[in-house]
C-alpha positions as CSV (number, residue, x, y, z in Angstrom):
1,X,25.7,-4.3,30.6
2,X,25.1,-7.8,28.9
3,X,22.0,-8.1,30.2
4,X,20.6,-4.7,29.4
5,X,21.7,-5.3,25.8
6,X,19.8,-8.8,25.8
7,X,16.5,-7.1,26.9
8,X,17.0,-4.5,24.6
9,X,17.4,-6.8,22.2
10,X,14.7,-8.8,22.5
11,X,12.3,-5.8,22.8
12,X,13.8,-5.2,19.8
13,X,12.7,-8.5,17.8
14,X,9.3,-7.7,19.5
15,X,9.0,-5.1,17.8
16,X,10.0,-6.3,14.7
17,X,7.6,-9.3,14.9
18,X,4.2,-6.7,15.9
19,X,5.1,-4.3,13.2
20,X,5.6,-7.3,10.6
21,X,2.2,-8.5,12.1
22,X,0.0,-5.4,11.6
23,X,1.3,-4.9,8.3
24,X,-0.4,-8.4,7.4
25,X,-3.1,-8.0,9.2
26,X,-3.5,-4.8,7.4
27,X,-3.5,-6.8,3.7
28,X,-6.2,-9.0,5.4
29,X,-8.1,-6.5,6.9
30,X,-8.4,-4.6,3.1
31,X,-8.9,-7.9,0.9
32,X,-11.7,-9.0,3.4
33,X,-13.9,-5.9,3.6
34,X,-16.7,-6.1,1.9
35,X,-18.6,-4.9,-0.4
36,X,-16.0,-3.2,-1.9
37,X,-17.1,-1.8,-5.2
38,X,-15.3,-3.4,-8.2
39,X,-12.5,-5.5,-6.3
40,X,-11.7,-8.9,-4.5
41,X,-12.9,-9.3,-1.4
42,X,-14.6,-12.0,0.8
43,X,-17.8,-12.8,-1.0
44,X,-16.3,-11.9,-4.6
45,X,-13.5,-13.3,-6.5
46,X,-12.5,-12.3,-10.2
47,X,-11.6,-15.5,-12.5
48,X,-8.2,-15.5,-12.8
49,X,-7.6,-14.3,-9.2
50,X,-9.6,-15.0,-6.1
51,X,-9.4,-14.0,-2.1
52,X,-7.3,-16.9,-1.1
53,X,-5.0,-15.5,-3.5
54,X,-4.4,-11.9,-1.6
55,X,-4.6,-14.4,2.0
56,X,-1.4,-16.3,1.3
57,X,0.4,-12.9,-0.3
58,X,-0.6,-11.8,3.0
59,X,2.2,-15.0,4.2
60,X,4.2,-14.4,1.5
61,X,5.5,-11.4,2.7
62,X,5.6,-12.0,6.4
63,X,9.1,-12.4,6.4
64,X,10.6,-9.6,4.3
65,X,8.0,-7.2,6.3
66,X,10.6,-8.3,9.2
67,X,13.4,-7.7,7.6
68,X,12.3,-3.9,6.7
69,X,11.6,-3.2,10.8
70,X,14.7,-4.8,11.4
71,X,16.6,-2.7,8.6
72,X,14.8,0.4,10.6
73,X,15.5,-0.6,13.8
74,X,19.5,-0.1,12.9
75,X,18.3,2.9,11.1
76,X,16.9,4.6,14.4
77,X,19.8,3.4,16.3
78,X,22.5,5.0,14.1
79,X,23.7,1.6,12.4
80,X,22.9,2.2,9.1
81,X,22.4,5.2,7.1
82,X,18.9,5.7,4.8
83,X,20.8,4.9,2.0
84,X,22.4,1.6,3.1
85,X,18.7,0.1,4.0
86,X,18.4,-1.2,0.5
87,X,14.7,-0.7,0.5
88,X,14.3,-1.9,-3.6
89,X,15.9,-5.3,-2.3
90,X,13.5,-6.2,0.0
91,X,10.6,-5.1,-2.0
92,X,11.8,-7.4,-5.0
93,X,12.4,-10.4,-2.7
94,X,8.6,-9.7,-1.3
95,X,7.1,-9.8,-4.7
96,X,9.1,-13.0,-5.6
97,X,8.0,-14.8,-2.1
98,X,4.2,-13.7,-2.8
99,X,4.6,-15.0,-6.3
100,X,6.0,-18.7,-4.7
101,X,3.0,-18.7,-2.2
102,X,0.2,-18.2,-5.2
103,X,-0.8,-18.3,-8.7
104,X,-3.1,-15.8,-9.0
105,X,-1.0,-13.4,-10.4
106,X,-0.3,-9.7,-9.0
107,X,-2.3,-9.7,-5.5
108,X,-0.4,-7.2,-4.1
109,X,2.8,-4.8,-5.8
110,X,0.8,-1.7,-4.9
111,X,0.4,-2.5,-1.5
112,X,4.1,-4.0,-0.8
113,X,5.6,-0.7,-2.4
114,X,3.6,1.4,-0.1
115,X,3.8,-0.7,3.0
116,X,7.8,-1.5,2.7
117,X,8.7,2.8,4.1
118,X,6.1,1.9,6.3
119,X,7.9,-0.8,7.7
120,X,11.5,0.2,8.0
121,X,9.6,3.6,9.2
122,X,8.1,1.9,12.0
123,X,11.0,0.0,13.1
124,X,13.0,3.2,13.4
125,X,11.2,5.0,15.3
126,X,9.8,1.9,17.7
127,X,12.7,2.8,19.8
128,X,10.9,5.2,21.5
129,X,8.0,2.8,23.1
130,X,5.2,4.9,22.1
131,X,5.6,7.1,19.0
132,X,3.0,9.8,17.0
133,X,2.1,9.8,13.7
134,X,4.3,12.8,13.0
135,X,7.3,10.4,14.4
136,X,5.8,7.8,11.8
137,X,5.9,10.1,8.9
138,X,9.0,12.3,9.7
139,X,10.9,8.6,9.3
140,X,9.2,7.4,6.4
141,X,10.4,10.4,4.3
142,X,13.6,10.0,5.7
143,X,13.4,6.3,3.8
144,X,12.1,7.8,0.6
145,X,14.4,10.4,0.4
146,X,17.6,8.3,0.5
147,X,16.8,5.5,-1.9
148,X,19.7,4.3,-4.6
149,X,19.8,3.3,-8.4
150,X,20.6,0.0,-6.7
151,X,17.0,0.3,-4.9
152,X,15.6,1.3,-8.4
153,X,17.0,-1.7,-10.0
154,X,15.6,-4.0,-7.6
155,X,12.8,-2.0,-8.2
156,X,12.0,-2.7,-11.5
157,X,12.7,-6.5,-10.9
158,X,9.7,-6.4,-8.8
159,X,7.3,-4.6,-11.3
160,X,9.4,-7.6,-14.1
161,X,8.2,-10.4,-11.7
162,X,4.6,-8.9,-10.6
163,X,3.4,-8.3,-14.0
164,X,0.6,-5.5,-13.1
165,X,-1.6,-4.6,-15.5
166,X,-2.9,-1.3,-16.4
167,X,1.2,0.0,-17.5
168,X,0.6,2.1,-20.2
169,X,2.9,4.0,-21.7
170,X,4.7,6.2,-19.9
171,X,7.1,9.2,-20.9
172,X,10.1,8.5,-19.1
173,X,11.7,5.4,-17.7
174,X,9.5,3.1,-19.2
175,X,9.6,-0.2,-17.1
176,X,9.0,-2.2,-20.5
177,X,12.3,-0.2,-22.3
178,X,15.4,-2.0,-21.9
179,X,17.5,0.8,-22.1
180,X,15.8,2.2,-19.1
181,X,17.7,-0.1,-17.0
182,X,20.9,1.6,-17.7
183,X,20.2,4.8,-18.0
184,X,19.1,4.1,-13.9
185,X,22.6,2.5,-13.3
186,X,24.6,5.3,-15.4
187,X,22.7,8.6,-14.4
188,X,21.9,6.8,-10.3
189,X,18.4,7.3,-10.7
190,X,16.7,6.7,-7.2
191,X,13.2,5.1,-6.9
192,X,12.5,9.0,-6.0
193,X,13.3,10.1,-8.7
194,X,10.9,7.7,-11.2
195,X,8.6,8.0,-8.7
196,X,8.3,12.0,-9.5
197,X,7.8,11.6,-12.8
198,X,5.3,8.9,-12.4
199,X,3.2,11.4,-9.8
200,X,1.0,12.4,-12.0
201,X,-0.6,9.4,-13.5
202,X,0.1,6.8,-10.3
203,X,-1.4,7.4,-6.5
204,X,1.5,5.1,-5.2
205,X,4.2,7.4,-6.9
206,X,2.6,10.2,-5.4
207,X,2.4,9.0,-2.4
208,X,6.2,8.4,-2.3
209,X,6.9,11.8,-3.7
210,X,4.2,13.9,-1.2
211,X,4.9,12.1,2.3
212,X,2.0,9.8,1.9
213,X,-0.2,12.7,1.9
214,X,-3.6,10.9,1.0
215,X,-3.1,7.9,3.3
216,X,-1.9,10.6,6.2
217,X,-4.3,13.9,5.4
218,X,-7.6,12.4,3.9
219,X,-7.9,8.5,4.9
220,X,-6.4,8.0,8.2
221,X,-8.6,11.0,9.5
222,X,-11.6,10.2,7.6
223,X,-10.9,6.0,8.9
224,X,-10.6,6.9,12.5
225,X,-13.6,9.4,12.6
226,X,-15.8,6.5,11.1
227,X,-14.2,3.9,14.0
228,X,-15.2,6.0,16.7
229,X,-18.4,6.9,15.0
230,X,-19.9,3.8,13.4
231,X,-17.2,1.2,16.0
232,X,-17.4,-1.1,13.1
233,X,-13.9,-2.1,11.2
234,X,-15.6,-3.5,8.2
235,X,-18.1,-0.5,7.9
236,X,-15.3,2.0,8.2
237,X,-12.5,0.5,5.7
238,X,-15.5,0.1,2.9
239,X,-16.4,3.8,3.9
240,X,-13.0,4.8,3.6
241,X,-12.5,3.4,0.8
242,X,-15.6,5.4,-1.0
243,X,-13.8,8.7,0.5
244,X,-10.7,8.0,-0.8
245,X,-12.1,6.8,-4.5
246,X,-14.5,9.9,-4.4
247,X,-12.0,12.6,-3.9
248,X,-9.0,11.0,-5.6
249,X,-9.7,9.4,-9.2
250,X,-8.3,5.7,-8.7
251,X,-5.2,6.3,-11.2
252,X,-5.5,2.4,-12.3
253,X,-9.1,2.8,-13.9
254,X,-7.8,6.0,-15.4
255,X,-4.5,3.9,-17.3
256,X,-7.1,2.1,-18.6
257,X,-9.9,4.0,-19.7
258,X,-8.8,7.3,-19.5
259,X,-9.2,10.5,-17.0
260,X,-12.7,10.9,-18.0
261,X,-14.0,7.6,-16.6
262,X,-11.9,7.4,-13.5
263,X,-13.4,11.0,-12.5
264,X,-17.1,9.5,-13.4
265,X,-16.7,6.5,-11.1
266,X,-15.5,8.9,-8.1
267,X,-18.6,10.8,-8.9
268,X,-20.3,7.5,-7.9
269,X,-18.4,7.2,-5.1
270,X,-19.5,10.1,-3.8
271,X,-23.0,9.8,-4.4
272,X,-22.9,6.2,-2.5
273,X,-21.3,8.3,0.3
274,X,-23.9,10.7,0.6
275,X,-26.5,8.2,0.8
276,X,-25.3,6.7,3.5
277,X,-23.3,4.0,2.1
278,X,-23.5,1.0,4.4
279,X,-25.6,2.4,7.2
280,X,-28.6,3.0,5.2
281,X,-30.4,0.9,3.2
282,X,-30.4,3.4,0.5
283,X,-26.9,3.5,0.5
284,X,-26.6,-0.1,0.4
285,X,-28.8,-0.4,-2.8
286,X,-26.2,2.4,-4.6
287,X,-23.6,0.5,-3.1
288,X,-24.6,-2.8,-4.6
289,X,-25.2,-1.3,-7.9
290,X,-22.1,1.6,-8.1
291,X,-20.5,-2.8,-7.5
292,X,-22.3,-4.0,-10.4
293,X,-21.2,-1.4,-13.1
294,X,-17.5,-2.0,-11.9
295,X,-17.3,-5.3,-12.7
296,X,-16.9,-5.7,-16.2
297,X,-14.8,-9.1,-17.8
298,X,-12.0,-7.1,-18.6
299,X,-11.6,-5.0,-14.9
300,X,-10.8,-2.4,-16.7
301,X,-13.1,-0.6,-14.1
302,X,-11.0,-2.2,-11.1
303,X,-10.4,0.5,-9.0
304,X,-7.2,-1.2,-7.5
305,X,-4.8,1.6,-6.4
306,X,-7.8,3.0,-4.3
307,X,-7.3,-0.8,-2.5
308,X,-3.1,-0.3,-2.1
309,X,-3.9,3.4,-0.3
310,X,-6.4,1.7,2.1
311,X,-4.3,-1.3,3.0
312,X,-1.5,2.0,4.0
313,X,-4.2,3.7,5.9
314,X,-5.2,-0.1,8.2
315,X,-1.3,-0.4,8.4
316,X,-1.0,3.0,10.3
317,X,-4.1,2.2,12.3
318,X,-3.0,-0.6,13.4
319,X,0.6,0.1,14.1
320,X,-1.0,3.8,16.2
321,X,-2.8,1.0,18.1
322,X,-6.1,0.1,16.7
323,X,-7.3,-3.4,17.0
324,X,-10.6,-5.0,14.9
């Protein structure tokens, strides 16, 4: 009996230690595709904030990617309960390691609040050797769904340490409002909960809220039919990418300059799409200018929550099996 706990055991940490890895390798994957119009990637930095920057966030978080499969693991073995995995913790502590391993600033909030469900998803349900993507998205609504005030708190200590730009103001449960803080702790407000109201302006908030519907219904599709089409990884997450921008408004432009604009830019999108975007040399052309116009001194056209959802959509790949 010892020694069937042993191996399961280290199967276990095996697990742990691939889903940690493809997680990473996901962040890589998205920084380094290129050209990818208005953001960071291997031939473009911005001043303040370069690609070496998003590489060692990429370490940073290595370890607390860990802890979130190992936190499912006794999730999808009956250890714990969803409410005891203390998801908030282990996002804040990711943000604060990232911000220890550079000094360019926020690299990478977005993707770390997406990827952490991921994670502790993965981790649950890796107890069944092979597992769908239904498996993978039953479980990581089963982590949204049972998140804390404590979570929320921790929460917010990420967004205090990250800094992102692009805030705004926001009618409810300002992040900036100091009073916001107890109202989570008095009325238990769960990270579900701010999340709902912050749906309709943020793509990451949604995502929470709707079962990661754009990563699950439009990218990952739209990812794996340009893999098997195209057999290029690079190709594909820049094509994604497009998709993605062209059919959802990046919600970060839109903070900044307003609805109007953000819808403009996934017009462009589109039309870089439809001229074949990197497989044509039309497309290319479009793809190098629709670039161009997004990179203005003040980023204001950074479409950087459209980056977040694609990292979510390499993650799955990769933990479903795909390999660059």
């Amino acid at each position: 009996m010892c020694a069937v706990k042993r191996l399961k055991s280290l199967q276990a940490e095996k697990d742990i230690d691939e889903i940690a890895g493809c997680l990473q390798l996901a962040m890589l994957l998205e920084v380094s595709a290129y050209p990818k119009p208005g953001n960071i990637h291997r031939a473009a930095d911005f001043e303040e904030t370069r690609y070496e920057h998003f590489l060692a966030s990429a370490i940073g978080v290595g370890p607390h990617f860990r802890e979130a499969a190992r936190r499912g693991v006794l999730l999808g073995s009956d250890r714990i309960h969803g409410n005891d995995v203390g998801i908030g913790a282990v996002t804040r502590d990711a943000v604060l390691d990232v911000a220890k391993w550079q000094h360019g600033g926020n690299t990478s909030l977005g993707s770390i609040i997406l990827l952490m469900p991921i994670a502790v998803a993965a981790g649950s349900v890796s107890r069944k050797g092979m597992f769908t993507i239904d498996d993978l998205r039953s479980s990581i609504k089963t982590v949204t769904d049972n998140t804390t005030a404590k979570d929320t708190l921790a929460l917010y200590e990420s967004i205090d340490t990250a800094k992102p730009g692009g805030l705004g103001e926001v009618p409810m449960l300002d992040v900036k409002k100091i009073e916001t803080k107890e109202i989570i702790a008095r009325q238990n407000v769960t990270i579900l909960d701010v999340f709902k109201i912050a749906s309709t302006y943020d793509s990451i908030a949604s995502e929470w809220v709707n079962n990661y519907h754009i990563t699950f219904d439009l990218a990952y599709p739209y990812f794996n039919e340009q893999m098997t089409l195209i057999k290029d990884i690079n190709v594909a997450t820049v094509h994604t990418f497009l998709k993605v921008l062209s059919e959802v408004p990046d919600t970060l432009i839109a903070r900044k300059v307003g609805e109007e604009k953000a819808r403009e830019v996934s017009l462009e999108a589109n039309r870089v799409l439809r001229e074949g975007g990197l497989v044509s040399s039309e497309g290319k052309k479009r793809l190098a200018e629709f670039d161009s116009s997004l990179r203005t001194a003040d980023h204001k056209f950074n479409p950087g929550t459209t980056a977040d959802l694609i990292v979510a959509v390499l993650a799955v790949g990769l933990l479903m099996g795909m390999r660059p």
